[in-house]
C-alpha positions in Angstrom: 88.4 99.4 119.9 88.4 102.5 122.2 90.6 105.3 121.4 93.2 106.7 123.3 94.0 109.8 123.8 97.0 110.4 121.7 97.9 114.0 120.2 99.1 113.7 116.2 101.9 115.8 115.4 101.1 119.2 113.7 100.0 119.2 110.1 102.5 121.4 109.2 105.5 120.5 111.5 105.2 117.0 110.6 105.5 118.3 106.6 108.3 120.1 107.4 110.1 116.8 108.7 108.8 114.9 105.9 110.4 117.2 103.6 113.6 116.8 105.5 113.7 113.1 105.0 112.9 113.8 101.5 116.3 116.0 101.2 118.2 113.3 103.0 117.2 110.3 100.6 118.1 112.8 97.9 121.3 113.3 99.2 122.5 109.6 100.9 120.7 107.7 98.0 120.6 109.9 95.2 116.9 109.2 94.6 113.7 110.5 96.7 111.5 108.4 98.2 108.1 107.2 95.8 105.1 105.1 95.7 104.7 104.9 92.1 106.9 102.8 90.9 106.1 100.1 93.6 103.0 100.0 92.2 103.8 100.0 88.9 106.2 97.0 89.3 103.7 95.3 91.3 101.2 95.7 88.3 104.3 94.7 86.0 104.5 91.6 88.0 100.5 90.5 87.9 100.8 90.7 84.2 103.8 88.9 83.9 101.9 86.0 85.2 99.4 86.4 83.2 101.2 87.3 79.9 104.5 86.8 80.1 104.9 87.2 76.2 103.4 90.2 76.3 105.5 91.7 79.0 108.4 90.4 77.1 108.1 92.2 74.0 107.3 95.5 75.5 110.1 97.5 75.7 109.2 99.5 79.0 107.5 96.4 80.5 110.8 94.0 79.3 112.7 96.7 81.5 111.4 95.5 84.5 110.2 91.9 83.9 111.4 90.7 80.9 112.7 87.4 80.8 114.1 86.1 84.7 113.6 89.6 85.9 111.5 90.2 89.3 109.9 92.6 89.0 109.3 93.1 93.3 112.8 92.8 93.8 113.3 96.4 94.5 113.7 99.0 97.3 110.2 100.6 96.3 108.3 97.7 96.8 109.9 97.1 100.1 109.7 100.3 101.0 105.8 100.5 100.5 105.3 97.5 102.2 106.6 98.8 105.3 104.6 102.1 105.1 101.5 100.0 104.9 102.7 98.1 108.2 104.2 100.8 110.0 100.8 102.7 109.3 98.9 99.8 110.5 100.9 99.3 114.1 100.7 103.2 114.6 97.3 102.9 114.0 96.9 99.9 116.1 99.1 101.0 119.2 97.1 104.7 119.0 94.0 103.1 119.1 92.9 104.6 116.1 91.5 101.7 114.1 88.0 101.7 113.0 86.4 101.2 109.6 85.2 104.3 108.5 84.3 106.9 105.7 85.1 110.5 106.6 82.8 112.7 104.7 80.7 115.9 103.9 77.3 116.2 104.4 76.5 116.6 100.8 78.3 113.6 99.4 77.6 109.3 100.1 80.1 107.3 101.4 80.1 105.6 98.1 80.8 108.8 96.1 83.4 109.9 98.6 84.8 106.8 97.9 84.7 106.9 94.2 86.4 110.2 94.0 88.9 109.0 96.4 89.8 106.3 93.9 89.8 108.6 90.6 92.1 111.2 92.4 94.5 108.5 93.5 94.1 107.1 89.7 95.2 110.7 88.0 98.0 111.3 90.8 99.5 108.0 89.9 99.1 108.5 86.4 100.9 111.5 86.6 103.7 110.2 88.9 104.4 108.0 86.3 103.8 110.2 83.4 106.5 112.6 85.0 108.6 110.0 86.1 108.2 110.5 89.4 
């Protein structure tokens, strides 16, 4: 696919906006905006099919799944999955879509990947450790 010649917005213009939609979730919704617990509930719902006893006497897990509880019926999950699409049409419609491994010259694409994994790993971890 060729690209086209589309400028991106400024790094730290388009942070700035972010922020602001941030502060407006916060104050029409009463909650920011997060990636975490989609996950999370998407994780709670794999294991509820594969242990549903399990899920069901966990206290944190019963929260979520336990018994008829659906886990993905929530605003997260939703929320993520249009990120993922939205992302993939911008993508599309730019003319940006390529498989690919940005990278140093000192590191494999296979390392780069690796780390890219274990950072996403502790930020998550984290997210949910602060509740977040």
């Amino acid at each position: 696919m060729e690209e086209k010649n589309v400028s991106s917005w400024p790094p730290y213009f388009a942070g700035f906006v972010l922020g602001l939609v941030l502060l407006a979730t916060f104050f029409l919704m009463g909650r920011g905006l997060g990636a975490s617990g989609a996950m999370m509930r998407t994780v709670t719902y794999i294991e509820d099919h594969i242990s549903p006893a399990h899920v069901d006497h966990n206290p944190y897990l019963a929260h979520y799944a336990g018994g008829d509880k659906n886990p993905l019926d929530n605003w997260l999950v939703y929320e993520i999955v249009g990120v993922i699409f939205g992302g993939l049409l911008s993508g599309l419609l730019a003319g940006r879509m390529r498989i690919k491994v940005d990278r140093g010259p000192h590191i494999s694409a296979r390392g780069r990947l690796l780390l890219a994994f274990l950072g996403g790993g502790i930020m998550g971890f984290g997210a949910r450790m602060a509740k977040g």
